[in-house]
C-alpha positions as a Markdown table, in Angstrom:
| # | Residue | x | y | z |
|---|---|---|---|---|
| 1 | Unk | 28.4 | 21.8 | 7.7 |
| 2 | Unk | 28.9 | 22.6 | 4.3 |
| 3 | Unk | 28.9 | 20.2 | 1.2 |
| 4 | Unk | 32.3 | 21.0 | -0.6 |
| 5 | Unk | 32.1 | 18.3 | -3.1 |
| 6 | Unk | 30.4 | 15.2 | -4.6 |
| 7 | Unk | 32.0 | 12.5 | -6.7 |
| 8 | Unk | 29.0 | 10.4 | -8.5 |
| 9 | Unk | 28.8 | 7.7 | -10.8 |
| 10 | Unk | 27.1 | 8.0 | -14.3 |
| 11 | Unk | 26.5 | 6.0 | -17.0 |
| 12 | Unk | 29.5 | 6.7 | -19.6 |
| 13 | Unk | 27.4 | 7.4 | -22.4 |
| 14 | Unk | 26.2 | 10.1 | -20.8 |
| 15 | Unk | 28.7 | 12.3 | -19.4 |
| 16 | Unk | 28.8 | 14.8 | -22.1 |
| 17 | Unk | 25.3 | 15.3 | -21.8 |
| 18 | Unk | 25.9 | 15.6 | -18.3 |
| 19 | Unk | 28.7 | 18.4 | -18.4 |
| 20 | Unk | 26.2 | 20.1 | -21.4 |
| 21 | Unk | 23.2 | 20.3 | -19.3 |
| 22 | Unk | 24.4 | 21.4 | -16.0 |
| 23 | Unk | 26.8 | 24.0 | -17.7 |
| 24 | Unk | 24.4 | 25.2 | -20.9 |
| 25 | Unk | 20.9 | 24.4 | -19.7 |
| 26 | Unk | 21.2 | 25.5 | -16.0 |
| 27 | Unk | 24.2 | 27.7 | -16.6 |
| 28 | Unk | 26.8 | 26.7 | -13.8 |
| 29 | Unk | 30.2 | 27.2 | -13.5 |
| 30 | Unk | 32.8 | 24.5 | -14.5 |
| 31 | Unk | 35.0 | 23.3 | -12.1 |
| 32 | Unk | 37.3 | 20.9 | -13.9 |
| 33 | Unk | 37.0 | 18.1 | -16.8 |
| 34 | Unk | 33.5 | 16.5 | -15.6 |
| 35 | Unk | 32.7 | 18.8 | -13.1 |
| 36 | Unk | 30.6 | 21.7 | -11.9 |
| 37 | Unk | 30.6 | 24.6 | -9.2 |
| 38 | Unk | 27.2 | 25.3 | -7.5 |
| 39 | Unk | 27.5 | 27.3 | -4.7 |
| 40 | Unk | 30.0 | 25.6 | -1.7 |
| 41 | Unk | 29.9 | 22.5 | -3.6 |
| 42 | Unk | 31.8 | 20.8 | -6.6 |
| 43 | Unk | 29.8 | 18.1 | -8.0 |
| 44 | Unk | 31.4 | 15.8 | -10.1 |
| 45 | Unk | 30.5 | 12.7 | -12.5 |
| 46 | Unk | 32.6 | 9.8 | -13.2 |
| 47 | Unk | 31.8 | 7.3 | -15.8 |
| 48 | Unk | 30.6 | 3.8 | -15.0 |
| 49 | Unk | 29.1 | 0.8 | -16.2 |
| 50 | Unk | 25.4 | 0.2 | -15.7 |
| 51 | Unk | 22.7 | 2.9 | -14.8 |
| 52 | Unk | 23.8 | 4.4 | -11.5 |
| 53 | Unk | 21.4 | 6.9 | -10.3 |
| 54 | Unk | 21.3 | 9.3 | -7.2 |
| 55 | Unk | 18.9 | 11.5 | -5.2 |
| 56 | Unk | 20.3 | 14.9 | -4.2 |
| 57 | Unk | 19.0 | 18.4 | -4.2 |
| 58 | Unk | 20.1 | 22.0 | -4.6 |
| 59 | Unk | 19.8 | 24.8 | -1.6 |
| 60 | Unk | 18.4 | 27.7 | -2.6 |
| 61 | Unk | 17.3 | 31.1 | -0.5 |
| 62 | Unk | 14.2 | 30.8 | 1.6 |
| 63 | Unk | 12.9 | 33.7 | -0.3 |
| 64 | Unk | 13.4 | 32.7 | -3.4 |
| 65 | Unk | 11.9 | 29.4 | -4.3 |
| 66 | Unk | 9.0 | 30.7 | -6.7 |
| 67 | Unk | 11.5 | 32.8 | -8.3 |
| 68 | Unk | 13.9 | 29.5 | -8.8 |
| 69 | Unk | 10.6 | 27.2 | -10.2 |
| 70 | Unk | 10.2 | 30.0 | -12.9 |
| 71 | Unk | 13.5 | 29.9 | -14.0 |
| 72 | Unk | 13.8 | 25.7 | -13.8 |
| 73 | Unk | 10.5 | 25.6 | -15.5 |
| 74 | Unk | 12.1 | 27.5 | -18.4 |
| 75 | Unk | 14.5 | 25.1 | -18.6 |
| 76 | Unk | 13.4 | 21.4 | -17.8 |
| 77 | Unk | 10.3 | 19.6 | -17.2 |
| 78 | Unk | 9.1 | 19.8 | -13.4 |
| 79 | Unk | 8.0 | 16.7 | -11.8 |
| 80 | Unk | 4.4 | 16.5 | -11.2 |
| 81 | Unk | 2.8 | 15.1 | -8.0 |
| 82 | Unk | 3.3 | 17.9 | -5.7 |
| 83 | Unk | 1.1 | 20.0 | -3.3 |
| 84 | Unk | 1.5 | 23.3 | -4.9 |
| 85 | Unk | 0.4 | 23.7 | -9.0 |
| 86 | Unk | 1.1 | 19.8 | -8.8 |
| 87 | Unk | 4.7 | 20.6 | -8.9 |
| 88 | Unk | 6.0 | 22.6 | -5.6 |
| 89 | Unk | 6.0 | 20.1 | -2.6 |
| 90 | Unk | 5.3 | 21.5 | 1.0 |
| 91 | Unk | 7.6 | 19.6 | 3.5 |
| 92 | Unk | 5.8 | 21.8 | 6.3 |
| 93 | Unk | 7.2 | 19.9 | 9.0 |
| 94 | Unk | 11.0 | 21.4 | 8.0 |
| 95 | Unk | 9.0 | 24.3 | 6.6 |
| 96 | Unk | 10.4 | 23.6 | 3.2 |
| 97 | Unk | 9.1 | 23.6 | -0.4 |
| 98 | Unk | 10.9 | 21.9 | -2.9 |
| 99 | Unk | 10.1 | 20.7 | -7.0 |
| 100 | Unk | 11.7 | 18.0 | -8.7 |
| 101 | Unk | 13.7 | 17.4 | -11.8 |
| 102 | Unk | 15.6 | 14.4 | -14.2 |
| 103 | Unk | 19.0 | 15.6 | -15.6 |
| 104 | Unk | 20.3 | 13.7 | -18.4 |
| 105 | Unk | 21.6 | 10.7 | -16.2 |
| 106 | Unk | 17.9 | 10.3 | -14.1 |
| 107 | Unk | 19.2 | 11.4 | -11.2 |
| 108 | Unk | 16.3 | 12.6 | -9.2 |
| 109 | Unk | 17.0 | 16.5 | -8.7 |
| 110 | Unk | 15.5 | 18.7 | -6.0 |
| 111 | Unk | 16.1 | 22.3 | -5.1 |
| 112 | Unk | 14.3 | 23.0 | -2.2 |
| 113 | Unk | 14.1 | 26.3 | 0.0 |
| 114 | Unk | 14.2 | 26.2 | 3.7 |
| 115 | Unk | 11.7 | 29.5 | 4.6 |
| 116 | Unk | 13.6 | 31.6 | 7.1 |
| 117 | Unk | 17.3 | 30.1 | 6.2 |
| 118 | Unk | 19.9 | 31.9 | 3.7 |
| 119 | Unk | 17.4 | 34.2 | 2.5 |
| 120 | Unk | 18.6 | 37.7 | 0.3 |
| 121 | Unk | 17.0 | 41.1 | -0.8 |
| 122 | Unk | 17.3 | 39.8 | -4.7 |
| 123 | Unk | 13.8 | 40.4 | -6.8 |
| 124 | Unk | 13.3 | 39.6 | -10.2 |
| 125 | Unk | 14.8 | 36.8 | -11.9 |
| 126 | Unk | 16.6 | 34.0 | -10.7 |
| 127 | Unk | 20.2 | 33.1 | -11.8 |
| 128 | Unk | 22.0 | 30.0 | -11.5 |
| 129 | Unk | 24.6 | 32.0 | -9.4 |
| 130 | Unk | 21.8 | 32.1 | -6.5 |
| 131 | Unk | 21.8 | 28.1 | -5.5 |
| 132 | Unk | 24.3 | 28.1 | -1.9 |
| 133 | Unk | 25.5 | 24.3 | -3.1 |
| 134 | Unk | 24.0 | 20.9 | -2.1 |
| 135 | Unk | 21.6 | 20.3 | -0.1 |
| 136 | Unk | 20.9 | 16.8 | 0.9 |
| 137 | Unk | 22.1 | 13.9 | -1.1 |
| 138 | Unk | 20.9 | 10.2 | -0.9 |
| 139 | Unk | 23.2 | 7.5 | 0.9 |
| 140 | Unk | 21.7 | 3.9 | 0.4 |
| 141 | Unk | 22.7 | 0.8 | 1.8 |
| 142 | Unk | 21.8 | -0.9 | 5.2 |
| 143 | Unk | 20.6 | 2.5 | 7.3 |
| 144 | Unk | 22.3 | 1.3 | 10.7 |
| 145 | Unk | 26.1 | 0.8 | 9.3 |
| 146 | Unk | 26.2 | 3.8 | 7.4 |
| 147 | Unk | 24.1 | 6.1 | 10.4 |
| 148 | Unk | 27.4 | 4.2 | 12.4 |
| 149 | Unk | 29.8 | 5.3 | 10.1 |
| 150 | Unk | 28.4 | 9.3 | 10.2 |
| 151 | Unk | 28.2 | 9.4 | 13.8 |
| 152 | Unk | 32.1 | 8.6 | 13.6 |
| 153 | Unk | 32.5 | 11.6 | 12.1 |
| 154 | Unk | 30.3 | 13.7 | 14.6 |
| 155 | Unk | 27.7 | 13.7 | 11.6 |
| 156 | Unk | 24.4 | 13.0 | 13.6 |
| 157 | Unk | 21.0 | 12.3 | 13.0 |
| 158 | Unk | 18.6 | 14.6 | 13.2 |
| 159 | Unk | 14.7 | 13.5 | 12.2 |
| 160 | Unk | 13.7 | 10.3 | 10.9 |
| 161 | Unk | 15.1 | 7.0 | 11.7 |
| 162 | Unk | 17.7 | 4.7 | 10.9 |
| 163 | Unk | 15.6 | 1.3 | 11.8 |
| 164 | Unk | 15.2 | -1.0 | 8.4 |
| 165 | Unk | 12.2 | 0.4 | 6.4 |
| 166 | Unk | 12.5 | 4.0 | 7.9 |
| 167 | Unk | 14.4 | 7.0 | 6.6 |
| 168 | Unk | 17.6 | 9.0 | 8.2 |
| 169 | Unk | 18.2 | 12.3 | 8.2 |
| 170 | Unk | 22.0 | 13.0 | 9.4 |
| 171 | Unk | 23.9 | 16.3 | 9.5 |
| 172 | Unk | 21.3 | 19.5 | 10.1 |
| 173 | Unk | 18.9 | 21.4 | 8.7 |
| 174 | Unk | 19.6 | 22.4 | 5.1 |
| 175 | Unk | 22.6 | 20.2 | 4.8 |
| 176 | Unk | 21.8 | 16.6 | 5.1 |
| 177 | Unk | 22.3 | 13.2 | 4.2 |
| 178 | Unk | 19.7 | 11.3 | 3.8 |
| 179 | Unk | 20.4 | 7.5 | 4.5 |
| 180 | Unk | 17.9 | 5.4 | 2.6 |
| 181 | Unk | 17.3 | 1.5 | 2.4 |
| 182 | Unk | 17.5 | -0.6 | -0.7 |
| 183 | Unk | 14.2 | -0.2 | -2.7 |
| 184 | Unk | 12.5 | 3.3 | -0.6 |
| 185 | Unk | 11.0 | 5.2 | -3.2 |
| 186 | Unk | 12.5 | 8.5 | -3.9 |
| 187 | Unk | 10.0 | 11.0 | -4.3 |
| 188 | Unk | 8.2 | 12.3 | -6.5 |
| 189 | Unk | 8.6 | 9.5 | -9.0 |
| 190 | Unk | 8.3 | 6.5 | -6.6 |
| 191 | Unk | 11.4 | 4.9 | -8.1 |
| 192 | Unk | 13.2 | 2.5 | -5.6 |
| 193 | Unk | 16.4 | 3.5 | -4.7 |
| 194 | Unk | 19.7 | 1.2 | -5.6 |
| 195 | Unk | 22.8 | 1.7 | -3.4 |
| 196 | Unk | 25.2 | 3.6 | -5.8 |
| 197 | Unk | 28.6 | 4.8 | -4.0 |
| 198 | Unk | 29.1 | 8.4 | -3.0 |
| 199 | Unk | 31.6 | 10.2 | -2.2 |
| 200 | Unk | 31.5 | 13.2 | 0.0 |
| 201 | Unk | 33.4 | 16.0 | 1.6 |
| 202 | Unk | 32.2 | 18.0 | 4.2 |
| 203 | Unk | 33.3 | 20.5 | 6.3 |
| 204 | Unk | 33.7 | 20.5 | 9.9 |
| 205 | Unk | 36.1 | 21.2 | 12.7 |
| 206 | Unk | 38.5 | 18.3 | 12.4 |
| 207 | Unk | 40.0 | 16.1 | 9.3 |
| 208 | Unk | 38.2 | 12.5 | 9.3 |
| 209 | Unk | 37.2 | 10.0 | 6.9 |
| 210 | Unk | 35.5 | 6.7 | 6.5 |
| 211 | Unk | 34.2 | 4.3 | 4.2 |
| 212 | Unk | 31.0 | 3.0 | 4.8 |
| 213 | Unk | 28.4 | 1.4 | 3.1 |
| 214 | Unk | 30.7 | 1.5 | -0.3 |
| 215 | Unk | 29.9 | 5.5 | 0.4 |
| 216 | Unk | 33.4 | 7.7 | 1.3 |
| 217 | Unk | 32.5 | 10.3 | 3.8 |
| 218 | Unk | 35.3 | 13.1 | 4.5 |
| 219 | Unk | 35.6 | 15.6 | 7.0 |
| 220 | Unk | 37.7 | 18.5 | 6.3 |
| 221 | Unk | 38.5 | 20.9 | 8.9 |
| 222 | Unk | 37.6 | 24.2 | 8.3 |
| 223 | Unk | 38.5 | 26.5 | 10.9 |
């Protein structure tokens, strides 16, 4: 499964600053009026009233995860609170590490390296170029309906739960969807998370779609 593109909301004040920081500051490609290329995936912001806000994170080579802090840190602030330097996070149990990030609109951003998966023979510096798309990115709403609406799809769980007050993880390692109640607090900043639609494609081996959750979920074949 990859993520081929996400359609967020964002507050319309913001969605120049948006387009300016993910095309300047990290230095991605465009991909269309509001939207950006990273990796396999086309992220997109439309404008909206209020504050919507998302969780979602950025693959990047097993290898190369020290190499990618350096180059964020040059660039934003890193989110403290972590095991590593106060700002790496060791999810040993995936054997992941991961740092944290705020782009213009507060979305909570991760890029997070699974040791052992994608990894490459690059040295030196990292470039934008290097991040393989999304990674994970946050459904919220009420965890049973929308783990329903996945397994629909053939989109499974795969660690965690989906009970009220635990935390889903659906799809597989590396690219997931992590279905989270009203008000769990998204690390590292401990703010609770408010059920903002998403929507998603994904590919798989057939075309399929629903709407769950106010979140659309696509399928597209791609054999």
């Amino acid at each position: 499964m990859n993520f081929l593109r996400a359609v967020l909301q964002a507050p319309r004040d913001r969605i120049d600053e948006l387009r300016a920081f993910y095309l300047s500051t990290l230095g991605l490609e465009p991909a269309g009026a509001d939207a950006v290329r990273v990796g396999a995936t086309v992220l997109e912001f439309q404008e909206s009233d209020g504050e919507p806000f998302y969780h979602f994170a950025f693959l990047v080579p097993g290898n190369r995860l020290e190499a990618a802090r350096e180059w964020a840190a040059s660039r934003v602030e890193l989110l403290e609170g972590g095991d590593i330097e106060d700002v790496v996070f060791d999810f040993d149990f995936w054997n992941a590490l991961a740092f944290y990030f705020h782009d213009p609109g507060q979305n909570v951003v991760e890029l997070i390296a699974h040791l052992g998966f994608e990894e490459n023979d690059r040295t030196g510096e990292f470039d934008a170029a290097e991040l393989l798309g999304l990674s994970e990115i946050g459904l919220v709403g009420e965890q049973s309906e929308i783990g329903r609406g996945l397994d629909r799809l053939g989109i499974d769980l795969f660690d965690g739960s989906l009970e009220p007050g635990g935390l889903g993880f659906v799809g597989e390692r590396a690219r997931t969807f992590i279905v989270a109640r009203v008000g769990h607090r998204w690390l590292p900043t401990r703010r609770p998370a408010e059920p903002h639609p998403v929507d998603v494609s994904v590919s798989g081996s057939r075309d399929a779609e629903t709407t769950v959750g106010g979140h659309r979920i696509r399928v597209v074949d791609a054999r």
